[in-house]
VEXDRENKE-335377 format. One record per residue (C-alpha): residue number from 0; x, y, z. Coordinates in steps of 0.25 Angstrom, whole numbers, plus 5000, padded with zeros to 4 digits. Layout:
// residues N
<pos = NUM; X = X; Y = Y; Z = Z>
...
//
This chain:
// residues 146
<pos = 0; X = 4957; Y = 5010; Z = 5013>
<pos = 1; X = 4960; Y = 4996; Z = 5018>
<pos = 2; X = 4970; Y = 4987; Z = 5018>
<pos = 3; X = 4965; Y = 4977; Z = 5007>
<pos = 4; X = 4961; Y = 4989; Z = 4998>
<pos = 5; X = 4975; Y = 4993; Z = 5001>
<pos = 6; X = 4982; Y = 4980; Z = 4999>
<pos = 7; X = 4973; Y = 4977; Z = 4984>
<pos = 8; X = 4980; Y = 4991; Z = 4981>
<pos = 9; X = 4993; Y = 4987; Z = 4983>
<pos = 10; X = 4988; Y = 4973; Z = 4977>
<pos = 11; X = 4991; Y = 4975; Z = 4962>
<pos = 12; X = 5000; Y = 4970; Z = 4954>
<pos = 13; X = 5008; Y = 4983; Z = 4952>
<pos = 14; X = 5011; Y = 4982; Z = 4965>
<pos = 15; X = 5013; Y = 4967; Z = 4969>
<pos = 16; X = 5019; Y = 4963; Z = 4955>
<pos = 17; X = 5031; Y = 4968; Z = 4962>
<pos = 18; X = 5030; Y = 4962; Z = 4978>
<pos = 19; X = 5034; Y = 4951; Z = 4981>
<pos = 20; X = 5023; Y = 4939; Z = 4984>
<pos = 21; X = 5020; Y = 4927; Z = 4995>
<pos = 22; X = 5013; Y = 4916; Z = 4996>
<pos = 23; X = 4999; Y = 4919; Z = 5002>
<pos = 24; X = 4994; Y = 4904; Z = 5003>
<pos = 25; X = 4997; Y = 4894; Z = 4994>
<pos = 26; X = 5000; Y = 4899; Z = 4979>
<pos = 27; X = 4994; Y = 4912; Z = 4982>
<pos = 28; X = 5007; Y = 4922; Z = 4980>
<pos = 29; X = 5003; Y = 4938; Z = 4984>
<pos = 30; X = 5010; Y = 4950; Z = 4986>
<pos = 31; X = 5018; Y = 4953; Z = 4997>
<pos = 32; X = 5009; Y = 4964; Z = 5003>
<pos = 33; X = 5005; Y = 4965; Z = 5017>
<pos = 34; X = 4999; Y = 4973; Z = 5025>
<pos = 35; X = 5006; Y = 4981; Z = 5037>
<pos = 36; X = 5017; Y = 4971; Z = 5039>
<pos = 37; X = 5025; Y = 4962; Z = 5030>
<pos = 38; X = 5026; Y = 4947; Z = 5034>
<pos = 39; X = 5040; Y = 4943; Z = 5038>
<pos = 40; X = 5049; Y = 4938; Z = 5028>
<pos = 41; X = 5041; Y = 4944; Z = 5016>
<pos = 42; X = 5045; Y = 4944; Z = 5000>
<pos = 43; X = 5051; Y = 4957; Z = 4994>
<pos = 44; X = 5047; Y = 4965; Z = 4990>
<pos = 45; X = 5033; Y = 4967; Z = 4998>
<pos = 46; X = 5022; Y = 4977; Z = 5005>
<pos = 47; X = 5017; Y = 4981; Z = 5014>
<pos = 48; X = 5005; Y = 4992; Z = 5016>
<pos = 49; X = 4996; Y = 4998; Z = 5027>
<pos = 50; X = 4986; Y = 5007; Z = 5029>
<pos = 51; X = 4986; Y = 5017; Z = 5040>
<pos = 52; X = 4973; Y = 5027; Z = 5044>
<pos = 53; X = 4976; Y = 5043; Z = 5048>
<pos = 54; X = 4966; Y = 5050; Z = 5055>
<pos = 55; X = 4958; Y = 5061; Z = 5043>
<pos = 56; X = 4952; Y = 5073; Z = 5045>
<pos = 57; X = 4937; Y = 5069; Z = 5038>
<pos = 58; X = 4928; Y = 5058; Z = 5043>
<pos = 59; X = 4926; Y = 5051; Z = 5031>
<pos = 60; X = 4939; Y = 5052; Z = 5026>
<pos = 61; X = 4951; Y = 5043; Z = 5028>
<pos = 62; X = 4965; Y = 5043; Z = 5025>
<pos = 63; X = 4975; Y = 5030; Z = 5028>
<pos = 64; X = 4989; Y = 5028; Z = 5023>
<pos = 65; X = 4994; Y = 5016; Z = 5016>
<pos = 66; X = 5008; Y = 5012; Z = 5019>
<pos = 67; X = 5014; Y = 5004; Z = 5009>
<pos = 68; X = 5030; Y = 4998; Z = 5010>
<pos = 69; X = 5035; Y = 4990; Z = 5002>
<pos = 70; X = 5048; Y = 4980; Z = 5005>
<pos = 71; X = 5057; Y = 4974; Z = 4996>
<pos = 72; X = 5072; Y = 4970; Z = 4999>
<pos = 73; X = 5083; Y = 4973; Z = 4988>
<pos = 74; X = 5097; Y = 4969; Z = 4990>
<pos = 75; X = 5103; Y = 4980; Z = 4982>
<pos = 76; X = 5093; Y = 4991; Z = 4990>
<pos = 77; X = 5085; Y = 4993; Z = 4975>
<pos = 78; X = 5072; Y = 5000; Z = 4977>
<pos = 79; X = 5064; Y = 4997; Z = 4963>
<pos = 80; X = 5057; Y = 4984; Z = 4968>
<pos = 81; X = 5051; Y = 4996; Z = 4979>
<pos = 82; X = 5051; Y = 5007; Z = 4970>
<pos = 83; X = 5041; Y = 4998; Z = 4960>
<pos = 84; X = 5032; Y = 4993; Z = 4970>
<pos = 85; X = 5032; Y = 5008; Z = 4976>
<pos = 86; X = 5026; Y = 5014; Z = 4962>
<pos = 87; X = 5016; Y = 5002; Z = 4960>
<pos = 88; X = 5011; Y = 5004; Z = 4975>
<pos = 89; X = 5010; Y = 5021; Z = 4969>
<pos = 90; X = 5004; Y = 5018; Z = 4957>
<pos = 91; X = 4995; Y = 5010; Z = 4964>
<pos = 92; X = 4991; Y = 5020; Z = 4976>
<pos = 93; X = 4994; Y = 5034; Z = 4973>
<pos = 94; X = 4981; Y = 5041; Z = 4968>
<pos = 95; X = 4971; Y = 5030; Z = 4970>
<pos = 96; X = 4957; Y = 5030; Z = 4972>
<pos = 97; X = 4952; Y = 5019; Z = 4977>
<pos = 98; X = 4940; Y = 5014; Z = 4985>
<pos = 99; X = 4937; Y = 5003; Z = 4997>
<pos = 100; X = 4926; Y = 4998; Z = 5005>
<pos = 101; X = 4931; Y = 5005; Z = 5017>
<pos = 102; X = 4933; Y = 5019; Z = 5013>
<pos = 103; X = 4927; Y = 5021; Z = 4999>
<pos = 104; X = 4936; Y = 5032; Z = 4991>
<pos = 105; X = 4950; Y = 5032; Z = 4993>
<pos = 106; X = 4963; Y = 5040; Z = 4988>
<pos = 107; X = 4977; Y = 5034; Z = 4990>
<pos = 108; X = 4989; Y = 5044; Z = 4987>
<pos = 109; X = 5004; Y = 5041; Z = 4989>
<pos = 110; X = 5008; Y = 5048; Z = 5001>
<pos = 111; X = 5024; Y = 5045; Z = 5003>
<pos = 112; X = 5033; Y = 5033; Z = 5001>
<pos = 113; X = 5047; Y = 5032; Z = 5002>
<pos = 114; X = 5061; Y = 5021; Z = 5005>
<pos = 115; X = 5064; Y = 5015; Z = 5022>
<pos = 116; X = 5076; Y = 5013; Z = 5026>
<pos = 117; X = 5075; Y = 4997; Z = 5030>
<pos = 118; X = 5084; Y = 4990; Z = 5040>
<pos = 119; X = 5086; Y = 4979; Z = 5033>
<pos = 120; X = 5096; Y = 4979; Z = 5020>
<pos = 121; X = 5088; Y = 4978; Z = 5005>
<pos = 122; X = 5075; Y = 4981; Z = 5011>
<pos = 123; X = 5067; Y = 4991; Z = 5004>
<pos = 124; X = 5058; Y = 4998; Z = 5009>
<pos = 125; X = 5048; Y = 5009; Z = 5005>
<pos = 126; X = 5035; Y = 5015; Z = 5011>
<pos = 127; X = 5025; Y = 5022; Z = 5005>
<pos = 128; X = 5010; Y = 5029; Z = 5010>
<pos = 129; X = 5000; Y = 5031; Z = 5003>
<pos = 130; X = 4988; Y = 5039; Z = 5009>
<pos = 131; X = 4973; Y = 5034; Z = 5007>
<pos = 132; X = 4959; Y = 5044; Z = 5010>
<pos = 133; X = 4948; Y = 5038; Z = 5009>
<pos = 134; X = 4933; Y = 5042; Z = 5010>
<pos = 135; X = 4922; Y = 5035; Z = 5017>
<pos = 136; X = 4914; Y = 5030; Z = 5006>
<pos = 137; X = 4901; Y = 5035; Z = 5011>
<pos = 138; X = 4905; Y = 5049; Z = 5014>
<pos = 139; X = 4911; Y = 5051; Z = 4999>
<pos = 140; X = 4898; Y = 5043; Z = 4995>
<pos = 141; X = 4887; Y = 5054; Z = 5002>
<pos = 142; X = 4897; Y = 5066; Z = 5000>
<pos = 143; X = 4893; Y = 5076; Z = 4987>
<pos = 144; X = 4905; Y = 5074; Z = 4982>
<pos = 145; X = 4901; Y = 5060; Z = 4977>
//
């Protein structure tokens, strides 16, 4: 999977009805989503996703992770800004069977998510990881399974 087909997943307005937004250029608000690493001084509450590769054991098979933490700041310490975005980005993910140019088929599942402890008082912040196989498209495309 790549980043962009990544980021148009988390780019639905389940998802980003309930992040905060910035001004891209003139006019132009978008969610606060980034990749790898928040920008300093970013509106709450906001995104951040990544994709990592593990090494597989089939030639034509793949399997990345996605990481996906979400930030939000709450002076009384409440999780349910979190805990709403953290079901959307699940309902979004978990099970689905997707496709892009890169890889062809692709199965997402929910691996694990849970709360860090932050340094900072009223940050909130949860992790999650979502595991992704894919399948060379031209390998599942000449198999007789097709």
């Amino acid at each position: 999977m790549k980043p962009e087909t990544l980021y148009g997943l988390l780019n639905t307005s389940d998802i980003t009805d309930l992040l905060a937004e910035y001004e891209y250029s003139d006019g132009l608000f978008v969610p606060v989503i980034y990749q790898n690493w928040a920008k300093q001084n970013s509106e709450f509450p906001y995104m951040v996703y990544r994709l990592e590769s593990i090494e597989g054991n089939h030639w034509n098979k793949r399997t990345r992770y996605a990481y996906i933490d979400v930030w939000d700041y709450q002076e009384g310490g409440s999780t349910a800004t979190v805990d709403d975005i953290a079901k959307a980005i699940k309902n979004e993910l978990h099970m689905l069977k997707t496709s892009d140019n890169d890889w062809g088929a692709m199965q997402v599942r929910f691996d694990n998510d849970g709360y860090v402890i932050a340094e900072e008082d009223y940050i909130i912040h949860y992790a999650s990881r979502y595991r992704i196989r894919a399948w060379d498209v031209d390998f599942v495309k000449n198999s007789d399974n097709y």
